[in-house]
C-alpha positions as CSV (number, residue, x, y, z in Angstrom):
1,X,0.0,0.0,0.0
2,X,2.5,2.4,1.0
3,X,5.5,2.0,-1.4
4,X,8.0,4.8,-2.3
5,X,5.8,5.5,-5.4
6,X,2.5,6.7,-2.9
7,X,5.1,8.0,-0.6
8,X,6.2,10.6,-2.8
9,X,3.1,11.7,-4.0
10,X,2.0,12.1,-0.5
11,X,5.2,14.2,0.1
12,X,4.3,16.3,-2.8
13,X,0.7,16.8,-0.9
14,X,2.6,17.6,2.0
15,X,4.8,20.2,0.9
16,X,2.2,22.1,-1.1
17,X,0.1,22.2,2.4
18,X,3.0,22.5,5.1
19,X,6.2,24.3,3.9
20,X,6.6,27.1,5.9
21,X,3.6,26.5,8.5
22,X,4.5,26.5,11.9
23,X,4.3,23.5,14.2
24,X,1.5,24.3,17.0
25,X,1.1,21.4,19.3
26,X,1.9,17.6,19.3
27,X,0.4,14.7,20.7
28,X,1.1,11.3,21.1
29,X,-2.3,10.0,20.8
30,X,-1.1,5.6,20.7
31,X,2.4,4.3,21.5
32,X,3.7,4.8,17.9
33,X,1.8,7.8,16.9
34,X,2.4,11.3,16.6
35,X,-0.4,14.0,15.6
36,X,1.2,17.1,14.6
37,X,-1.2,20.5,14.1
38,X,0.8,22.8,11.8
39,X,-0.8,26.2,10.5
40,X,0.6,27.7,7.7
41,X,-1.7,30.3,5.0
42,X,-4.3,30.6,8.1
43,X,-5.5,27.2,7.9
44,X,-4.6,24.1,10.4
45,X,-3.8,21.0,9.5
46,X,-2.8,17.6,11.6
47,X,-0.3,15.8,10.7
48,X,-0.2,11.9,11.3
49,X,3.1,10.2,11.3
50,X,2.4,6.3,12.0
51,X,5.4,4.1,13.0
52,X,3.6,0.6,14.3
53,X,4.7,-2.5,12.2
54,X,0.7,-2.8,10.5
55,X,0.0,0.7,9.6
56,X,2.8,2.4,9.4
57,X,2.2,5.9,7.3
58,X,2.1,9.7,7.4
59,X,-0.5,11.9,5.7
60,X,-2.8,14.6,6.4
61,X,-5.4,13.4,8.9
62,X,-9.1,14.7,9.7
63,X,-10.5,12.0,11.8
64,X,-7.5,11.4,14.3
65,X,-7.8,12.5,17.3
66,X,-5.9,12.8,20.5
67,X,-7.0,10.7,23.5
68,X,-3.9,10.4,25.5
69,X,-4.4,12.6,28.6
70,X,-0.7,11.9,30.1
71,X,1.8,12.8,27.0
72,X,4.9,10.1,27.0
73,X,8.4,11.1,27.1
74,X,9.4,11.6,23.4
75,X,5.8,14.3,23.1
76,X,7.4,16.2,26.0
77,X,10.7,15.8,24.2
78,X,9.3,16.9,20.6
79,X,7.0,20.1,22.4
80,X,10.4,21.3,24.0
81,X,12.5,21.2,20.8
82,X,9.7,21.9,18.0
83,X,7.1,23.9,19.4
84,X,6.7,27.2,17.2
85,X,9.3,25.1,14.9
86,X,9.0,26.4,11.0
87,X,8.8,23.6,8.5
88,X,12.0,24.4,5.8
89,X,11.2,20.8,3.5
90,X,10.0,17.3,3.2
91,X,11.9,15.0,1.4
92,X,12.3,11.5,0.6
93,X,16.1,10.4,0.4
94,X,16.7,8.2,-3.0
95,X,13.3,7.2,-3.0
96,X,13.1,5.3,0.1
97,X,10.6,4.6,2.3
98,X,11.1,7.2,4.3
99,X,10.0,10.7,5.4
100,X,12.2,13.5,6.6
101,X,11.1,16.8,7.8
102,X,13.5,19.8,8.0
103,X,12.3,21.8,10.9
104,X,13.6,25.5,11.8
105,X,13.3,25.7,16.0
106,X,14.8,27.9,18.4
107,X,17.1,26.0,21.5
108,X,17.1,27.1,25.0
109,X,19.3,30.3,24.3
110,X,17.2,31.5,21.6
111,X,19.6,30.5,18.8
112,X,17.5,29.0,15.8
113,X,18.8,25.1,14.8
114,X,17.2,22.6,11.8
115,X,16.4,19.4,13.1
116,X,14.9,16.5,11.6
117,X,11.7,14.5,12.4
118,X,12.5,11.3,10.9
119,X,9.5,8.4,9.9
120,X,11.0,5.4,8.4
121,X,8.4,2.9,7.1
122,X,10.1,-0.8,7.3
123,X,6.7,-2.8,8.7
124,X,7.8,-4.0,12.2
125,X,11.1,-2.1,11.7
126,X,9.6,1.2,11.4
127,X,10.1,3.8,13.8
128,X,10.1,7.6,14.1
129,X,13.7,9.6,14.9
130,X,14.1,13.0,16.0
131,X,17.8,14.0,15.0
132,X,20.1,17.2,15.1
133,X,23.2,18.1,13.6
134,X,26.2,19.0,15.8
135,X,29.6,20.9,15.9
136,X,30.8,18.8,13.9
137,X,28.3,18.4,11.1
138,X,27.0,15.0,12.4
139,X,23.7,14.0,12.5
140,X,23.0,13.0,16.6
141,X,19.5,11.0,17.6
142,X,18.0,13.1,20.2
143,X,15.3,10.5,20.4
144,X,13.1,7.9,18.8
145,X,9.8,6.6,19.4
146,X,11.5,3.0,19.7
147,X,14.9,2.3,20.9
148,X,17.0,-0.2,18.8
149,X,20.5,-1.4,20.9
150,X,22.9,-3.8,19.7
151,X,21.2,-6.5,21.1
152,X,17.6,-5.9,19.4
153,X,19.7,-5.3,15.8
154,X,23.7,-6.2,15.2
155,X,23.6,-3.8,11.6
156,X,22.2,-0.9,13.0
157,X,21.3,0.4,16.4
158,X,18.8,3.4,16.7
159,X,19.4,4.9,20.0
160,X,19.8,8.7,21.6
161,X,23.2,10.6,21.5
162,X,24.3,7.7,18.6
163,X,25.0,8.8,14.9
164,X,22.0,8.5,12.8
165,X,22.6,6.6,9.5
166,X,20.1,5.7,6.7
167,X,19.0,1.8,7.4
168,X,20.9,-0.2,4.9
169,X,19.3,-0.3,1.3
170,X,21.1,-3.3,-0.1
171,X,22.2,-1.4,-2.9
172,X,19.5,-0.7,-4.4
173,X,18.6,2.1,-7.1
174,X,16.8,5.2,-7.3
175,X,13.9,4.6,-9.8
176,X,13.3,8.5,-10.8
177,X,17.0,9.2,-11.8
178,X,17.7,5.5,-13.8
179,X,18.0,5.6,-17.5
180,X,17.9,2.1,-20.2
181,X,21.7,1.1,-19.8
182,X,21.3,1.1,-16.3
183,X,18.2,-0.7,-15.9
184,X,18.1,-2.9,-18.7
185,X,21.9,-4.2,-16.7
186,X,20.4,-4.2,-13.5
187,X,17.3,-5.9,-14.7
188,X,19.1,-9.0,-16.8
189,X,21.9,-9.9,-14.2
190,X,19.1,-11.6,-12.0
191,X,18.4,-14.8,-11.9
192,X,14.7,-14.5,-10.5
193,X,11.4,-13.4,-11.9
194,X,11.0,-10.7,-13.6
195,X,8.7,-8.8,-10.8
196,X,10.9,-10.1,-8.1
197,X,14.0,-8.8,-10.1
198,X,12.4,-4.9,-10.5
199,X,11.6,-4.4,-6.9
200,X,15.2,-6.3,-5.8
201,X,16.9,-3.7,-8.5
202,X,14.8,-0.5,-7.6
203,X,14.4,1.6,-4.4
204,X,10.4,2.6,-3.1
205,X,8.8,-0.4,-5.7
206,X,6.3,-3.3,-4.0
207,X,5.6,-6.3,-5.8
208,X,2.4,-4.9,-6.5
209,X,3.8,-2.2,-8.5
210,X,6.1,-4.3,-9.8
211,X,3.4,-7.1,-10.9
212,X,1.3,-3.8,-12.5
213,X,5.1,-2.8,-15.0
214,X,4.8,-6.4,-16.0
215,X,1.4,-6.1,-16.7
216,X,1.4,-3.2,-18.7
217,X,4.4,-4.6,-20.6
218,X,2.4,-7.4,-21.4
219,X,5.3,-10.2,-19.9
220,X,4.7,-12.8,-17.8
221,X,5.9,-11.7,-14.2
222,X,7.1,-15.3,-13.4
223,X,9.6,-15.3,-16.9
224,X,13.3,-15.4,-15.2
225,X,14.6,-11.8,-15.6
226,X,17.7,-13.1,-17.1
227,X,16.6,-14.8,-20.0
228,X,14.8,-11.3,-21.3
229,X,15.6,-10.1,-24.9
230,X,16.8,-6.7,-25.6
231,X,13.3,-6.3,-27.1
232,X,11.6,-6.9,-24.0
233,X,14.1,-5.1,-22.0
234,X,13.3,-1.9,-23.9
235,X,9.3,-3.0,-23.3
236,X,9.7,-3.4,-20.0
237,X,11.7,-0.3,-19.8
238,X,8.8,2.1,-21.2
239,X,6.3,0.3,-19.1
240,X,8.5,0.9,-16.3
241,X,8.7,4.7,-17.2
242,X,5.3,4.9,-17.8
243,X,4.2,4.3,-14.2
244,X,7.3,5.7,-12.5
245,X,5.6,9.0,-14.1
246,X,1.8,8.4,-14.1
247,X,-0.4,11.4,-13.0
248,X,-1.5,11.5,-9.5
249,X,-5.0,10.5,-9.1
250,X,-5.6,8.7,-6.1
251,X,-7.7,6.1,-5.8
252,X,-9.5,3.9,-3.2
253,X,-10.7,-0.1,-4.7
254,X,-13.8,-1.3,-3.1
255,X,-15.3,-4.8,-3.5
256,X,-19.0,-5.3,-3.9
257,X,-19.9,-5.0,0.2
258,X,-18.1,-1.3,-0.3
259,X,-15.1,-2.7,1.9
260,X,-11.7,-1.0,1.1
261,X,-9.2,-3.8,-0.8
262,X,-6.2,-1.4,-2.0
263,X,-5.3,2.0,-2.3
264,X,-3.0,3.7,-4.8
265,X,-1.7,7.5,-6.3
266,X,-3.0,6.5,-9.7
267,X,-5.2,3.5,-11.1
268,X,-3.8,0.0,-11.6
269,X,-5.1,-2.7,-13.8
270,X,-4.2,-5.2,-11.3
271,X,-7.3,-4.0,-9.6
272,X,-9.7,-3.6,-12.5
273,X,-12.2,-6.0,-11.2
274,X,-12.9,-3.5,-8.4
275,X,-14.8,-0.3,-8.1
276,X,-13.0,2.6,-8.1
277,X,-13.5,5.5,-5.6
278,X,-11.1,8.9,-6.9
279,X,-10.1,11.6,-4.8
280,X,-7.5,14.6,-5.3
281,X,-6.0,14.2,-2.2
282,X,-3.6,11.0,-1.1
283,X,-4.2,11.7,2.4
284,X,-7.8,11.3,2.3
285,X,-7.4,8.2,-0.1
286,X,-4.7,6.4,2.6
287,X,-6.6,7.7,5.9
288,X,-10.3,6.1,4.5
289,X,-8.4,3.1,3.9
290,X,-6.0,2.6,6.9
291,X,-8.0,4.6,9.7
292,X,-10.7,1.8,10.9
293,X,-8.0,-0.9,10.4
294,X,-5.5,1.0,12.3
295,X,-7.9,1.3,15.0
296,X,-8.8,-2.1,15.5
297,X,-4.9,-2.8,15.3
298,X,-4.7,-0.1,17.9
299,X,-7.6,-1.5,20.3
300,X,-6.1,-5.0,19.7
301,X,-3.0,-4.4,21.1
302,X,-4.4,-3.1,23.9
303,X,-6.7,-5.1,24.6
304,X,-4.2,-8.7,23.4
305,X,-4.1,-9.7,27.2
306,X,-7.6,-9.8,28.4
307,X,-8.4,-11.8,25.0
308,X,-5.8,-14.3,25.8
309,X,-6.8,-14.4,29.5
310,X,-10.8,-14.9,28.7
311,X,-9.4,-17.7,25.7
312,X,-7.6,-19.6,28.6
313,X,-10.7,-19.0,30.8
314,X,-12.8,-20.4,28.3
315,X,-10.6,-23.7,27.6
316,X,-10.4,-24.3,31.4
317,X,-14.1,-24.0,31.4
318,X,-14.5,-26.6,28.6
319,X,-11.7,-29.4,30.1
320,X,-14.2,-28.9,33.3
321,X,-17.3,-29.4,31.1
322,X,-15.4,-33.0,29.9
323,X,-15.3,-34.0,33.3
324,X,-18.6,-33.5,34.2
325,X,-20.7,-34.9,31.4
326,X,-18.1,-38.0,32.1
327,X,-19.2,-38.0,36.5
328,X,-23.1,-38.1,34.8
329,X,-22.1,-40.8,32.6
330,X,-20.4,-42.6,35.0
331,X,-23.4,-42.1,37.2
332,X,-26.2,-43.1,34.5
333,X,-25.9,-46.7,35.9
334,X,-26.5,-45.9,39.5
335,X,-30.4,-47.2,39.0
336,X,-28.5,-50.8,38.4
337,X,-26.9,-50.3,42.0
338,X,-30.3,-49.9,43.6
339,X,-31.5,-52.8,42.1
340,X,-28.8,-55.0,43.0
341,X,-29.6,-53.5,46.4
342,X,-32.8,-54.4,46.5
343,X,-32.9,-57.7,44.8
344,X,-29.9,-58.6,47.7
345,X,-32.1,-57.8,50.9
346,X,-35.2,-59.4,49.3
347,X,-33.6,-62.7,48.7
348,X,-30.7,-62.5,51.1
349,X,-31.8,-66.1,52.9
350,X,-31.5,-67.7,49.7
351,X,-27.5,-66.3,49.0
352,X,-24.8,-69.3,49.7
353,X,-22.5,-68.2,51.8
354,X,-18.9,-66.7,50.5
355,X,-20.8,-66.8,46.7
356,X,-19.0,-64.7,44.3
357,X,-22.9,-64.2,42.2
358,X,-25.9,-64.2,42.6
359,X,-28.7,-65.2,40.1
360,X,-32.2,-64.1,40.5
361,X,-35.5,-63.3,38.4
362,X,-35.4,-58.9,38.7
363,X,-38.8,-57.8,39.4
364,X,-38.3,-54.2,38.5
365,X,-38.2,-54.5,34.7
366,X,-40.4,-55.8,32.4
367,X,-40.2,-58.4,31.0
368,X,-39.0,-60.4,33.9
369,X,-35.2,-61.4,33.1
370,X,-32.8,-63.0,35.4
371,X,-30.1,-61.0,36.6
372,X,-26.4,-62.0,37.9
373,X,-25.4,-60.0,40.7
374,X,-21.2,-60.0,41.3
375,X,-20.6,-60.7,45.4
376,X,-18.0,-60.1,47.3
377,X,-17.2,-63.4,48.6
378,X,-15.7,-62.2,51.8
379,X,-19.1,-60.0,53.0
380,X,-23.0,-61.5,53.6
381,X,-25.5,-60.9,51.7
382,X,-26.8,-57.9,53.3
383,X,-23.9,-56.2,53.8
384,X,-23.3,-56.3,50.2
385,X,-26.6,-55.1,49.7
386,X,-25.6,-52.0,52.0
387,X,-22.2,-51.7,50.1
388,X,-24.7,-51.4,46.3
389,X,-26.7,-49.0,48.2
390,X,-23.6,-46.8,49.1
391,X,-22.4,-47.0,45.4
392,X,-26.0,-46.2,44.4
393,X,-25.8,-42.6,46.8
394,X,-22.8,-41.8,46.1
395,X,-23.7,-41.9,42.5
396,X,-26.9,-40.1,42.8
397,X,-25.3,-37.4,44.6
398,X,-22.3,-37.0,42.2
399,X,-25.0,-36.8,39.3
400,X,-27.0,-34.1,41.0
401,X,-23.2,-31.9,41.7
402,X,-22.5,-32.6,38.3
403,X,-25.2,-31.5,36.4
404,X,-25.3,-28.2,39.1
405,X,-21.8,-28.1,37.8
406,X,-22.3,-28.6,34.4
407,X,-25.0,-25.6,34.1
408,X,-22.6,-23.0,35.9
409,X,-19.8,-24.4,33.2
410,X,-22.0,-23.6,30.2
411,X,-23.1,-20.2,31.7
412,X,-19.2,-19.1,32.4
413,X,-18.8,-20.1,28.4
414,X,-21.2,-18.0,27.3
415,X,-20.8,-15.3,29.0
416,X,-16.9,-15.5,28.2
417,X,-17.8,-15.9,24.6
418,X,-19.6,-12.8,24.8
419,X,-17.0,-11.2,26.3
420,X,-14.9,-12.7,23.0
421,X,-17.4,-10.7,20.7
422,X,-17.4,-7.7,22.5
423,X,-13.6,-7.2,22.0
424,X,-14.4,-6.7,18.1
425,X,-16.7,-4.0,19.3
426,X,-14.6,-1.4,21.0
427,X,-13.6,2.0,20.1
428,X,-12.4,3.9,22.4
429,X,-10.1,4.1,25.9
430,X,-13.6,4.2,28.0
431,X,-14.7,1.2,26.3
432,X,-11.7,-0.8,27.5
433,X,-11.9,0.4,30.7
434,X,-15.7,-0.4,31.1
435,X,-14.5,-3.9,29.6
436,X,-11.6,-4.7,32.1
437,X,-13.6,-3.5,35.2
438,X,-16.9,-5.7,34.3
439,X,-14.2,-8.8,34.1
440,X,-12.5,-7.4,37.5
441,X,-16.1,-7.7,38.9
442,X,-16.8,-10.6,37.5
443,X,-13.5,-11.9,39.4
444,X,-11.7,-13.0,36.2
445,X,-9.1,-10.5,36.4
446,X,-6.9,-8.6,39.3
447,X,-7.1,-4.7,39.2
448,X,-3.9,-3.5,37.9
449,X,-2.1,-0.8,39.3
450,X,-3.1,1.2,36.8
451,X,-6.2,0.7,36.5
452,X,-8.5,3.3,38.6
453,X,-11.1,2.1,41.5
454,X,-13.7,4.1,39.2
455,X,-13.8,3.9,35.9
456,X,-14.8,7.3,34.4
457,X,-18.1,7.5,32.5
458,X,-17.5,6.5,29.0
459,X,-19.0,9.4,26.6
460,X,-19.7,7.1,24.0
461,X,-21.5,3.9,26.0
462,X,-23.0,3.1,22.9
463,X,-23.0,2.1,19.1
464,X,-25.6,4.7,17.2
465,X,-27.2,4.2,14.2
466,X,-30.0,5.5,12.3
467,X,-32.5,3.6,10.4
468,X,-33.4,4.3,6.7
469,X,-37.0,6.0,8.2
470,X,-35.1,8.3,10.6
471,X,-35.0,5.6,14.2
472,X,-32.6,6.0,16.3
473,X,-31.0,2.6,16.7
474,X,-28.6,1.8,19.8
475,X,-25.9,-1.2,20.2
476,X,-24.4,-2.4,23.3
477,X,-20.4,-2.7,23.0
478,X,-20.0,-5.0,26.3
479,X,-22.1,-7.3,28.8
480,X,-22.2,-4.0,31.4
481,X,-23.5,-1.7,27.9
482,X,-26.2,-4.7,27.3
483,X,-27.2,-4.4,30.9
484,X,-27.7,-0.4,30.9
485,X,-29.3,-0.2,27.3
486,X,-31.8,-3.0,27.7
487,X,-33.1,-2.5,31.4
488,X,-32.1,1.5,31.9
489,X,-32.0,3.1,28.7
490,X,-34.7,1.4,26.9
491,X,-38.5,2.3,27.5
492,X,-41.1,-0.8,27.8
493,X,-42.6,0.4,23.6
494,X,-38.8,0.1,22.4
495,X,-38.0,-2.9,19.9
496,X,-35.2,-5.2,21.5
497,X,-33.3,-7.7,18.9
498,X,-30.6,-10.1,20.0
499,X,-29.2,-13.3,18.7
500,X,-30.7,-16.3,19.0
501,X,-29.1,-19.4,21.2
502,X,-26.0,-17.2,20.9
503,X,-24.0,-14.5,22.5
504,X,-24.3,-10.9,21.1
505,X,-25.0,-6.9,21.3
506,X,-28.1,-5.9,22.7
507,X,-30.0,-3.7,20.3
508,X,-32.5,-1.4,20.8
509,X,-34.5,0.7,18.2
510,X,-36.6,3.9,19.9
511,X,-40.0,3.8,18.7
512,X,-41.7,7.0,18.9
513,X,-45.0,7.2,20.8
514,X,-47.6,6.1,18.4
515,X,-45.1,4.9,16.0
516,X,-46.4,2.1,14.1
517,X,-42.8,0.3,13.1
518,X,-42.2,-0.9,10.0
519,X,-40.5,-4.5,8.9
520,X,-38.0,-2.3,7.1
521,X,-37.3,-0.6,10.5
522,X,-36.7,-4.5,12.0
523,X,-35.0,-6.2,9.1
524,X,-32.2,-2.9,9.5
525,X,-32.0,-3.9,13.5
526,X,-31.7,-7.5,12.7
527,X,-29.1,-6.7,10.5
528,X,-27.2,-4.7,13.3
529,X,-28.2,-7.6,15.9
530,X,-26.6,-10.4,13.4
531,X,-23.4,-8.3,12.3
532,X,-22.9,-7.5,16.0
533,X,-22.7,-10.8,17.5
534,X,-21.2,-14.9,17.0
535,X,-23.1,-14.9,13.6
536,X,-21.1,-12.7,11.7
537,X,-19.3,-14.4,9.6
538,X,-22.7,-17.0,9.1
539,X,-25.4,-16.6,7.1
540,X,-28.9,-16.4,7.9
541,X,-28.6,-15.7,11.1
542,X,-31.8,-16.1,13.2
543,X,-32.9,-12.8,15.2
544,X,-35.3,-12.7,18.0
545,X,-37.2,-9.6,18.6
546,X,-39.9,-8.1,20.9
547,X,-40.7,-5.3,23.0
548,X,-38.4,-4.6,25.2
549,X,-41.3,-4.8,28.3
550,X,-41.4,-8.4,27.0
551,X,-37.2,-8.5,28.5
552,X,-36.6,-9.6,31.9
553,X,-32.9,-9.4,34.2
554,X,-32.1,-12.9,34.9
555,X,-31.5,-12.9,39.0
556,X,-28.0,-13.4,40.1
557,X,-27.4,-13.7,36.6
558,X,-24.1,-12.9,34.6
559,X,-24.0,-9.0,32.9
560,X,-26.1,-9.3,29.2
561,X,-28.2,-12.0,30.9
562,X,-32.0,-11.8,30.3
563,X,-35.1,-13.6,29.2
564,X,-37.6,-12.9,27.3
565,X,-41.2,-14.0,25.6
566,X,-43.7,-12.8,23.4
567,X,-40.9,-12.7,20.3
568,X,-40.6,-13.3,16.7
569,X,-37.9,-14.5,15.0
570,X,-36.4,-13.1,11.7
571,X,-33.3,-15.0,9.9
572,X,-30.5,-12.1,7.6
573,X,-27.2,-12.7,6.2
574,X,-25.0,-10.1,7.9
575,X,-23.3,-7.8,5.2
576,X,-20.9,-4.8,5.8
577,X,-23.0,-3.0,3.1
578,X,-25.8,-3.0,5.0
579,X,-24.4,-1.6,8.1
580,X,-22.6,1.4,6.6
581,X,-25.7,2.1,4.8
582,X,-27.1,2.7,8.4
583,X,-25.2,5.9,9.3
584,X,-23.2,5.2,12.5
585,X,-23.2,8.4,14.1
């Protein structure tokens, strides 16, 4: 997505919006994230420089925003060396994938110095370098955003008061300044194929881009580069000029549910089978595409530990569930005990003495069969007829703990499951929170240090969206949000939807008094209901609905735990189309 070829069109976007602006404030809004707002020609802009090994990026931003109260170290650092900073240049050294901006900022004694804010974009290698020059002409780190030693990386360590030098490039070429000799030699000495060979050869190239030169030269990506004629060489070549030099138009691919699939400055015919969305700005193209992704990558890193604790919970819970459907097994035959029991004191005066069996005609079944009864030779009869009695209450108790057992199992499973959906359902910091202190609660996990004795009240408690006939539809994001929406928020005339058999959001649709609600109104909350629950990925999905005086709180129950009656049930294949076509607010 992000090669040198989008990277320099986004620095040309860049330096048309922020050469000479002036750097206002900067936040650190995720752990690899920094949110510049620059004004320059009395307008503001944020800039987003992205360093995590999914996302990494940089770009103009309008839906970013900063929710870090407590800035980390390297903000502080950057707001003491940059604020009121005027940005001199962007550039992008030999085509590399990576960002430098030349910044003009006055030090401590009021003496103005360039500095440089540094984004190299190398996946899990990226990272984000603030550097200065010194005395001596050298380029110093002051900081970076992560901190490479010697034992992290033996070619290159990244670390403050070090020299900075470019990560290595493996010789590589600069694309924009190459001519036919050049290439057409660099090109033929490799033994691989031919797409493989262009983006070994050249600086900033994917294999995307490299796979779209083939295509437009019309040769077979695979064919070993080596083996090329001049002829195809000089093909090849053009087709490799051709895009190097294509006009910016940036462009957004969508498949048919309107979910992004690629991104690019200019169209590809790799991606002809898709529709096309155009824009004039690369930023906008690159944040619609990245921004929800990144923020899922974002909540899933923070939220990586309670998913692994609530998976082990969950695998605990079902090695339990094992063992108790075996105890009622195991238990099924106690009836037999009781029998033998029986059958023993009934006929005890006709049992030989030190017999290892007994045969007798058992009464208690139809038809009348004769049964052997195994003896302990040692014992009378009686007192083996004690000992199956014994065995038989034992067995009956075990049966009765079991199955108590077995329904407190399957309620801990779905409740944790639930917990497992609601992870995909979070958005912000206060959603988190909310999530961690239900399962502190709950007693599945220990309050952290961190972690405050009241959680503040989350904004945003729930998902909005708006039905095609103007309802206001609400979703619960977490077993605590469920709870509050369903039995607070909700009035008794308000439609409630859930999954059926399964865990899942609460969902409420506010029906106006004297509203008459339409099935349009309740296919579009069964579609939230389904997309918001286990059943995503499935298709048709069955929905119960009714009004939400039909709900009742379960006592003692888990959070999200209700009955119902009076419902109907409604069955919709969950599509992303569908939901955006609902206007999250």
């Amino acid at each position: 997505m992000l090669d040198g070829v989008v990277l320099s069109h986004i620095i040309l976007e860049l330096k048309k919006e922020l050469i000479g602006g002036r750097i206002d404030k900067i936040y650190q809004p995720e752990k690899e994230e920094l949110l510049i707002s620059v004004r320059n020609n009395r307008k503001a802009y944020k800039l987003l420089l992205n360093a995590n090994s999914s996302y990494p990026r940089v770009h103009i931003s309008t839906l970013t925003k900063n929710t870090n109260a407590t800035p980390p170290m390297f903000c502080m650092l950057l707001r003491k060396h940059l604020s009121s900073g005027k940005i001199l240049d962007i550039t992008q050294p030999n085509f590399e994938r990576i960002v430098e901006i030349h910044i003009e900022a006055t030090n401590d004694l009021g003496d103005k110095e360039n500095k440089k804010l540094i984004l190299e974009i190398m996946g899990r290698h990226s990272n984000l370098i603030f550097t200065h020059f010194n005395k001596d002409g050298k380029e110093i780190i002051l900081d970076s955003i992560k901190h490479i030693s010697r034992d992290k990386s033996s070619i290159r360590t990244v670390l403050p008061s070090h020299q900075y030098n470019y990560p290595p490039n493996q010789l590589k070429l600069n694309p924009t300044t190459t001519d036919f000799a050049e290439f057409s030699g660099q090109i033929a000495k490799h033994d691989a194929p031919v797409y493989k060979s262009l983006y070994l050869s050249y600086n900033g190239l994917s294999p995307m881009i490299a796979h779209e030169i083939c295509i437009k030269s019309e040769l077979d990506g695979e064919f070993i580069a080596s083996k090329l004629t001049n002829e195809q060489l000089n093909t090849l070549f053009k087709s490799f000029t051709e895009v190097m030099n294509a006009p910016h138009q940036p462009v957004l691919y969508v498949n048919e549910s309107e979910i992004p699939v690629e991104c690019y400055a200019y169209p590809l015919d790799t991606y002809k089978a898709y529709t096309p969305q155009f824009s004039e700005s690369m930023s906008e193209i690159i944040e619609q595409f990245t921004h929800k992704k990144n923020q899922r990558f974002n909540i899933g890193q923070k939220t990586s530990d309670i998913k692994k604790l609530v998976q082990t919970y969950i695998e605990r819970a079902l090695r339990k569930k094992v063992l108790q459907e075996k105890a009622i097994e195991d238990s099924s035959s106690s009836e037999l005990y009781k029998i033998y029991g029986e059958l023993l004191t009934s006929y005890s005066h006709s049992v030989p003495p030190r017999a290892e069996s007994f045969t007798t005609m058992n009464y208690y079944t139809e038809p009348y069969e004769d049964i052997t009864i195994p003896l302990d030779p040692d014992k009378t009869a009686i007192e083996n007829a004690q000992k199956y009695f014994k065995v038989y209450n034992k067995s009956k108790r075990t049966f009765v703990a079991a199955t108590e057992q077995l329904e407190i199992i399957e309620e801990d499973v779905k409740y944790l499951q639930s917990v497992l959906i609601s992870l995909d359902m979070l958005q912000s910091e206060g959603d988190i929170l909310e999530l961690r202190q239900e399962l502190i609660e709950m007693g599945y996990m220990k309050r952290r240090a961190k972690h405050p004795k009241k959680v503040p009240k989350n904004t945003h408690p729930y998902m909005q969206f708006k039905t095609t006939s103007g309802l206001d539809v609400y979703v619960g994001k977490n077993n605590f949000q469920n709870d509050t929406l369903t039995m607070k928020f909700a009035k008794s005339n308000d439609l409630w939807l859930h999954i059926k058999d399964g865990p899942g959001s609460h969902v409420i649709i506010k029906v106006p008094h004297q509203y008459e609600i339409s099935d349009q109104d309740i296919l579009e909350g069964a579609y939230l209901a389904s997309y918001f629950s286990s059943g995503k990925q499935s298709s048709h999905v069955p929905i119960d609905y009714t009004l939400r005086k039909n709900v009742k709180k379960i006592p003692n129950a888990k959070p999200g735990m209700v009955i119902y009656n009076n419902f109907k049930t409604i069955s919709v294949t969950p599509e992303e189309k569908f939901i955006s076509m609902l206007t999250p607010q």
